[in-house]
C-alpha positions in Angstrom: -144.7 15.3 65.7 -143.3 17.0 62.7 -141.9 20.3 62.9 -140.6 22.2 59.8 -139.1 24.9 60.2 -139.0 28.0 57.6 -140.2 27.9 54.4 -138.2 26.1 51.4 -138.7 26.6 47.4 -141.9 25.8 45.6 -140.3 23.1 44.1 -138.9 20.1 45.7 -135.1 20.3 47.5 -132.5 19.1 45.2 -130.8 17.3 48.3 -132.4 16.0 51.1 -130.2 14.9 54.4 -131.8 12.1 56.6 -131.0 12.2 60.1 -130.1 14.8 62.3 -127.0 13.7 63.9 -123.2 15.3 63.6 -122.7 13.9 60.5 -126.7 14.9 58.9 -126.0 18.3 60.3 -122.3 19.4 58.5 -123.8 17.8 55.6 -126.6 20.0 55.4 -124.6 22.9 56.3 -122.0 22.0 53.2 -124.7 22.2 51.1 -126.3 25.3 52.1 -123.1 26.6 52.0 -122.4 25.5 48.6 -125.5 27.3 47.6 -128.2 24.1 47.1 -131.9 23.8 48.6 -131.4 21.4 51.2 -134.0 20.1 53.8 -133.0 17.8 57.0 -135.6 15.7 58.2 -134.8 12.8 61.3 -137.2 10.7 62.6 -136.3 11.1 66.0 -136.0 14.3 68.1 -133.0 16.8 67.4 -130.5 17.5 69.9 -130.6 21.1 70.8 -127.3 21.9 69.5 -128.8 20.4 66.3 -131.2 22.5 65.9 -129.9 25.7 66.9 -127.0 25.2 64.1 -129.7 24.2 61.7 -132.2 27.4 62.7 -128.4 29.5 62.3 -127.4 28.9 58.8 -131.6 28.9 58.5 -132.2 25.2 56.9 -135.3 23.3 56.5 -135.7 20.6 58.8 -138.4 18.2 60.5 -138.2 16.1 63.3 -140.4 13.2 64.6 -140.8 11.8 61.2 -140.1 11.5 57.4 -142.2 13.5 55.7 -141.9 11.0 52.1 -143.5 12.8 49.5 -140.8 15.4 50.3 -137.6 12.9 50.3 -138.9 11.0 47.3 -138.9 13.9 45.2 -135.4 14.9 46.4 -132.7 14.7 43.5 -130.2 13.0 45.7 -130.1 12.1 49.6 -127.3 11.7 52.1 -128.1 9.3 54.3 -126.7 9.1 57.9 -123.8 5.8 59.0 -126.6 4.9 61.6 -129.5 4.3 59.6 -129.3 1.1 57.8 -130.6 0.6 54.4 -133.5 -1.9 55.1 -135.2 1.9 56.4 -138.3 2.0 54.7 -137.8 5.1 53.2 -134.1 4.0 52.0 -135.8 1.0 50.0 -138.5 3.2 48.1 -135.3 5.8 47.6 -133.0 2.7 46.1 -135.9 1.5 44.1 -136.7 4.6 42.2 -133.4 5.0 41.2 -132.5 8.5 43.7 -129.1 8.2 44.6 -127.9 7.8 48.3 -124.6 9.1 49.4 -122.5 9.2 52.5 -121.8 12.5 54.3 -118.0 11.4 53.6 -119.0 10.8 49.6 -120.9 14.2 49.8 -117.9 16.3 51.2 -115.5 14.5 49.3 -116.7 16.6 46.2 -115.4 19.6 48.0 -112.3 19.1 49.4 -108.8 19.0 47.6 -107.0 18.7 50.6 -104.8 15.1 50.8 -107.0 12.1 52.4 -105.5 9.8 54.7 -108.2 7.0 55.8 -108.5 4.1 58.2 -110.8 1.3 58.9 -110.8 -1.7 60.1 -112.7 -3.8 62.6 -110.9 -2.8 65.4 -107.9 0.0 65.8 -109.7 2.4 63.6 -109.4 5.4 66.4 -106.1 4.8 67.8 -104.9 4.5 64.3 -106.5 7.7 63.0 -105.0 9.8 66.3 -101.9 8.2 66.4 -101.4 9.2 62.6 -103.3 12.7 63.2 -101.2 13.2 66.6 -98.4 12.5 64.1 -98.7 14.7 61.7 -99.6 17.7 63.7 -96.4 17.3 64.9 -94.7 17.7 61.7 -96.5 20.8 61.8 -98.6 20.2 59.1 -102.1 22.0 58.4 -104.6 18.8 59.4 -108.3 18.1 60.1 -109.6 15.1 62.3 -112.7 13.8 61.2 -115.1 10.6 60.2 -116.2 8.3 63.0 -114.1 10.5 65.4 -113.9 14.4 65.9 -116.2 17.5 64.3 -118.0 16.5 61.4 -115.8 15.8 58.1 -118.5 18.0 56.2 -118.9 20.6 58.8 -114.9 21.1 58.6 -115.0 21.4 55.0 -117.5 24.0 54.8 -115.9 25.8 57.8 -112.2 25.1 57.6 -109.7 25.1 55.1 -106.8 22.0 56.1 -104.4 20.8 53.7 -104.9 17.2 55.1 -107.6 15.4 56.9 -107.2 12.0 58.8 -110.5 10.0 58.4 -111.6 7.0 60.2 -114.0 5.5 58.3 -116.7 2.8 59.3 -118.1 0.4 56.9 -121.3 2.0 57.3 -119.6 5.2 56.1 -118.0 3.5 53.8 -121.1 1.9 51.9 -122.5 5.3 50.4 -118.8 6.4 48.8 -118.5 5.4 45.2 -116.3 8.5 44.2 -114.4 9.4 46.8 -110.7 8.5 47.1 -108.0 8.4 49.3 -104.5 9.1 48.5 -103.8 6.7 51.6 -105.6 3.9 52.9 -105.2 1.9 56.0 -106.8 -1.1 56.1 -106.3 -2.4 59.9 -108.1 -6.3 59.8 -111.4 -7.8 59.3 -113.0 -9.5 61.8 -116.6 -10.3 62.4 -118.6 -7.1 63.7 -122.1 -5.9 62.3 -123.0 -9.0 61.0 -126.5 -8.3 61.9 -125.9 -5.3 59.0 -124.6 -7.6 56.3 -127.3 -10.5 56.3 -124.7 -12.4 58.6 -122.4 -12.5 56.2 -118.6 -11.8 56.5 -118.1 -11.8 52.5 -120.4 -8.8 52.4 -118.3 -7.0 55.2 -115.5 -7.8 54.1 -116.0 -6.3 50.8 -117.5 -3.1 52.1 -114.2 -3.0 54.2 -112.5 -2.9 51.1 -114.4 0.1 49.3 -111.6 2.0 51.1 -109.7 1.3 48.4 -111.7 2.0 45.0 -110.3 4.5 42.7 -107.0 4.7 44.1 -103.9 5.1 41.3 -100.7 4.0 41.4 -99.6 7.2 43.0 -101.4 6.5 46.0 -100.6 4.0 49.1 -102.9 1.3 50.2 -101.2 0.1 53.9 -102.7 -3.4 55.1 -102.0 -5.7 57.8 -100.9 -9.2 56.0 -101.1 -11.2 59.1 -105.0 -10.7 59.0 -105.7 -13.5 57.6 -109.5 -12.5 55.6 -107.8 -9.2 54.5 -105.8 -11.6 52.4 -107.9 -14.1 51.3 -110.1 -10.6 49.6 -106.7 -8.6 48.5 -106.1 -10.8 45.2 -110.2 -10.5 44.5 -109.5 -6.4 44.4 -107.9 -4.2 41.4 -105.6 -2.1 42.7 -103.2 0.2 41.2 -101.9 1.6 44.5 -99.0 1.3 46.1 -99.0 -2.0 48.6 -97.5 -1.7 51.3 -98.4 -4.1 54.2 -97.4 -4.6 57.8 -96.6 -7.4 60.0 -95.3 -9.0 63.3 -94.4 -12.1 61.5 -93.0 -11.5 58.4 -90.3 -9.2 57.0 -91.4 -7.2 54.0 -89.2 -4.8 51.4 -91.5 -2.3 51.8 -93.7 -1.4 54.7 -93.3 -2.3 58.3 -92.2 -5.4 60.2 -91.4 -6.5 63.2 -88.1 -8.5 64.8 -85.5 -8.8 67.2 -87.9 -6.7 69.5 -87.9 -3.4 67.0 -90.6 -2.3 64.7 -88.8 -1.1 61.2 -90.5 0.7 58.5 -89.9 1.7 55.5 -91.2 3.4 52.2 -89.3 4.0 48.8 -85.5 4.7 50.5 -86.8 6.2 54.1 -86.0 3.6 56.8 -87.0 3.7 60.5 -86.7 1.9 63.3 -87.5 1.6 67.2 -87.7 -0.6 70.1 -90.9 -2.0 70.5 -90.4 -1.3 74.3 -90.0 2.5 73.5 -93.4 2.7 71.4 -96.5 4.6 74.2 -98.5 1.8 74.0 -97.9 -1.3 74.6 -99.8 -4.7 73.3 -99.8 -7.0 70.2 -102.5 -4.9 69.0 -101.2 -1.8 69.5 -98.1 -2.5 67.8 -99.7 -3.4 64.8 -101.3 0.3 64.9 -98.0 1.9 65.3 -96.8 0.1 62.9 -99.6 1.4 60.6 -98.6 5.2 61.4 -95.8 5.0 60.8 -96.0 4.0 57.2 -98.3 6.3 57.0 -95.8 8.9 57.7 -92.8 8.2 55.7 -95.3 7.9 52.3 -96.5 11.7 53.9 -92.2 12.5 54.0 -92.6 13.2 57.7 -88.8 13.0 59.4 -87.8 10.1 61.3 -87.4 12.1 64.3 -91.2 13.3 64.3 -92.3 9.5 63.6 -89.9 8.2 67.3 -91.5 11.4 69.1 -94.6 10.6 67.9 -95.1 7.3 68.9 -93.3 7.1 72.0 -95.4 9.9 73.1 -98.8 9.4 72.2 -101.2 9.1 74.9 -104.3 6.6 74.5 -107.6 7.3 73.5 -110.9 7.2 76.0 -112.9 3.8 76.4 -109.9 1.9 74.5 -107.9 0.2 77.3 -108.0 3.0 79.2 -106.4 2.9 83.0 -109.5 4.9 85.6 -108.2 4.2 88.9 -106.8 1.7 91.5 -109.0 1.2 93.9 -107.5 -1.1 97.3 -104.5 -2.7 95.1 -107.2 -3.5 92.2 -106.8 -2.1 88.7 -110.0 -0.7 87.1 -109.7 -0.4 83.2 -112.1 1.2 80.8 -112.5 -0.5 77.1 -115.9 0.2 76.0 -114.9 0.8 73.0 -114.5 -3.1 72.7 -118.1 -3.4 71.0 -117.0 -6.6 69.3 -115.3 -10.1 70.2 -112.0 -9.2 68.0 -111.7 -6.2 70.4 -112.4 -8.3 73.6 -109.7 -10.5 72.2 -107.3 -8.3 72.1 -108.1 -6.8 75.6 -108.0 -9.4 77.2 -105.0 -11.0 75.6 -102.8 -8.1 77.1 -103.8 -8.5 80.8 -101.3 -9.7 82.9 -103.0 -10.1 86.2 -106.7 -12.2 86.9 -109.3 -10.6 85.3 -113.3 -9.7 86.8 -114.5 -9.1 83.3 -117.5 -7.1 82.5 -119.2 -8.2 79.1 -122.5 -7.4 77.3 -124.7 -5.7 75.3 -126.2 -5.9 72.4 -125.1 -8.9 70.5 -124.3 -8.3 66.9 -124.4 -12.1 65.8 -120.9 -12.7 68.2 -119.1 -16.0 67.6 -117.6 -16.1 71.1 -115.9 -19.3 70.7 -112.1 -17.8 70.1 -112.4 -15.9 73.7 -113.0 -19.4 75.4 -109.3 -20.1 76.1 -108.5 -16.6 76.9 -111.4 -16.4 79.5 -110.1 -19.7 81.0 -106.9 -18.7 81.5 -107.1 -15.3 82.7 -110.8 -14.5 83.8 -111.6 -15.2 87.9 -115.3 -13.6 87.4 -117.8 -12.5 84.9 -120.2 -9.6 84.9 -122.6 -9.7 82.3 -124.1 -6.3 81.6 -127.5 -6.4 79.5 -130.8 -6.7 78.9 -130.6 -9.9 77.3 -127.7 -12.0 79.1 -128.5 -15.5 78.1 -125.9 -16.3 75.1 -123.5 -15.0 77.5 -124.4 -17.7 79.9 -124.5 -20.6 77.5 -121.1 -19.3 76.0 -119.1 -18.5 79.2 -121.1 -20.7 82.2 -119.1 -23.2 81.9 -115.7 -21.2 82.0 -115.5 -19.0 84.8 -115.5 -19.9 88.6 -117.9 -16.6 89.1 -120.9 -15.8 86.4 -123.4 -12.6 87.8 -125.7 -10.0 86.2 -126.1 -6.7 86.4 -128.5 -4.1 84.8 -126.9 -0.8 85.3 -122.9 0.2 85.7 -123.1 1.1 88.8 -124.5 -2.8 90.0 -121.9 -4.2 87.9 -118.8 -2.2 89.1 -120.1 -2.8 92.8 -120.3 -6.3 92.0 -117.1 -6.3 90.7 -115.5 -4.5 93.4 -116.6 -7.7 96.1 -115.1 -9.9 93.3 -112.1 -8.5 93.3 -108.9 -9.5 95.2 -105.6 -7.4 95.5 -103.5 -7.3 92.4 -106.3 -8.1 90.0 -108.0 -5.8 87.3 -111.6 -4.7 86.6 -112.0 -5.1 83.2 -114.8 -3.4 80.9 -114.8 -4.9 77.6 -118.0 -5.6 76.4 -117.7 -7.5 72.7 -121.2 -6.0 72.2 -122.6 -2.9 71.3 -124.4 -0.8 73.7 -127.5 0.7 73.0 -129.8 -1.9 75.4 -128.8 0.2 78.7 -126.5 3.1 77.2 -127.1 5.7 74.8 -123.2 4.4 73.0 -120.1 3.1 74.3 -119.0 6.7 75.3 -122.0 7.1 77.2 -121.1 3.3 78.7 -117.5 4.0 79.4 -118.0 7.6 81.3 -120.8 5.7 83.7 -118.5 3.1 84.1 -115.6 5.4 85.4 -117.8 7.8 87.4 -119.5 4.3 89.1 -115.5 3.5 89.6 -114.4 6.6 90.7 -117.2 6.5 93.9 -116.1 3.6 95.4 
């Protein structure tokens, strides 16, 4: 059903915003704000809050479908990170030459503030707080925004920050072609969303790297140079910026490192160090983001003493690696934010007891085979979570003592709770997106805790 609300100029809006999410929503509000004719239309049905923003700053909007002769005629659209350019109404859009832009791309135009930005296949949102966390602390005036807090657009026509912290998806990052960051955190490159990109890591890979266009030499690109595919792509790139790379391997000039059980930084003259046993969290993975911030911080001129606080301090963020409870001597952790196998890696990597691991989702073209050793090692049981569980089975069948399904988080954490035995851990880390049972891996991790927390 369509349902347009108010009336909007005889002539066709210059900007047209599709999807009616967080980000469609501060876009269209931006642009209202910035005085264009703007029109919203979704396909699907508006959250309330949605449409009770949209009704208060009084914008056009549909819902229930895409009324085309009305998009088509748009002068430019800003398309939402979630709908993927094989849309139908994307392809006539690209073929007729309208330009499609990011919300990210769109509020770029209107912000001066100083951009710090993150991606990276897995990190990305402990990065961005750690570094945000970080630089409130130095008391500076910053936004949060991108994949993670209030709309980047929505701040921009609301607030007025002198610096935002953006973590930026390589869905996001596809529609930017002017933006610019002044710094740039590139965390790795592993295999996720290959369904997206044709199957192919080259083309993810390079829209990984689109954090990086238009930089100058006065601005810092930060890059971990143990990851091996963000090397074999970082002589392919131009950059003028500043590089300054991280890594648990190597010692570098300038940048971090780690050795003799410190992390050490440094940038231009500033030099820091701390024990890798001090740092709040704890993990190969995790040191590698801290690592990351604090670069980050000494090319922002935040004191060293901000940069120890700050990191031995910082509290994790929901659904990554996330303690819920102990439940009869068993440990239950929440890391649904693991929605690919790099992330399941990692997660399982850092356990230290035997593992009832609860996997599944919506495969995204997974390559499973560099979890097999891990899952030998360390995994007593398997849960798969699902609607579709069978490459779960052919991967892992032959690699745990205990395989089992489940289709809803409740079955699986009851399932795991006869599994378990005193001194193991409960671990949800799915290597697969969500949307088969759960409406996204926050909606998958909170279910999984409240399932946990009525045992």
């Amino acid at each position: 059903m369509t349902n347009i609300t108010h009336s909007f100029p005889d002539s066709s809006p210059r900007l047209v915003v599709l999807g009616g999410g967080e980000s469609g929503v501060g876009a269209a509000i931006l642009a209202q704000r910035k005085g264009l004719h703007v029109f919203l239309s979704d396909s699907g049905t508006l959250k309330n809050e949605a449409r009770e923003l949209l009704e208060e700053y009084k914008i056009p909007y549909e819902e229930g479908r895409h009324s085309e002769a009305i998009i088509l005629a748009a002068g430019e659209v800003i398309k939402s990170p979630g709908i993927p350019d094989s849309a139908p109404v994307v392809r006539k859009l690209r073929a007729q030459g309208t330009p499609v832009i990011s919300e990210m791309e769109f509020a770029g135009r209107y912000c001066n503030a100083k951009k710090i930005c993150i991606t990276g296949s897995n990190g990305k949102t402990t990065t961005t707080s750690i570094i945000y966390f970080l630089l409130r602390n130095a008391g500076l005036n910053v936004g949060l925004a991108g994949n993670i807090g209030k709309s980047y657009a929505y701040q921009v026509a609301t607030e007025n920050y002198d610096y935002y912290v953006l973590e930026l998806s390589s869905f996001q990052l596809e529609g930017m072609h002017e933006f610019k960051a002044d710094i740039a955190v590139l965390l790795n490159i592993t295999p996720d969303h290959l369904d997206r990109y044709d199957y192919s890591l080259e083309n993810y890979a390079r829209a990984k790297f689109r954090i990086t266009q238009n930089m100058s030499k006065d601005d810092c690109f930060i890059f971990c140079s143990d990851d091996e595919i963000t090397m074999s792509h970082l002589n392919k790139i131009v950059l003028q910026a500043q590089l300054l790379p991280f890594s648990q391997t190597t010692k570098v000039a300038q940048g971090a490192y780690a050795a003799d059980e410190r992390l050490y930084a440094q940038y231009r003259e500033a030099k820091f160090s701390i024990l890798i046993e001090e740092l709040a969290l704890q993990g190969k993975h995790n040191i590698y983001n801290s690592m990351a911030a604090a670069v980050a911080g000494q090319a922002l001129n935040v004191r060293n003493e901000v940069i120890r606080e700050s990191l031995t301090t910082f509290r994790g963020v929901e659904h990554r690696l996330e303690p819920v409870l102990k439940v009869r001597d068993v440990l239950y952790i929440n890391d649904s934010k693991a929605t690919n196998v790099n992330s399941a890696w990692y997660a399982l990597e850092s356990m230290r007891t035997g593992v009832i691991w609860i996997a599944g989702g919506i495969d995204k073209g997974n390559d499973y085979t560099d979890l097999y050793e891990l899952v030998r090692q360390k995994v007593k049981g398997m849960i798969c979570l699902g609607a579709d569980n069978d490459k779960l089975h052919r991967s892992f069948a032959d690699k745990v003592p205990v395989m089992l399904d489940a289709q809803s988080m409740v079955e699986a954490v009851n399932v795991a709770y006869r599994l378990a035995e005193p001194g193991d851990a409960v671990l949800l880390s799915p290597a697969c997106a969500s949307f088969d049972l759960f409406e996204n891996y926050e909606d998958r991790g909170r279910q999984f805790k409240e399932a946990v927390r009525t045992l």
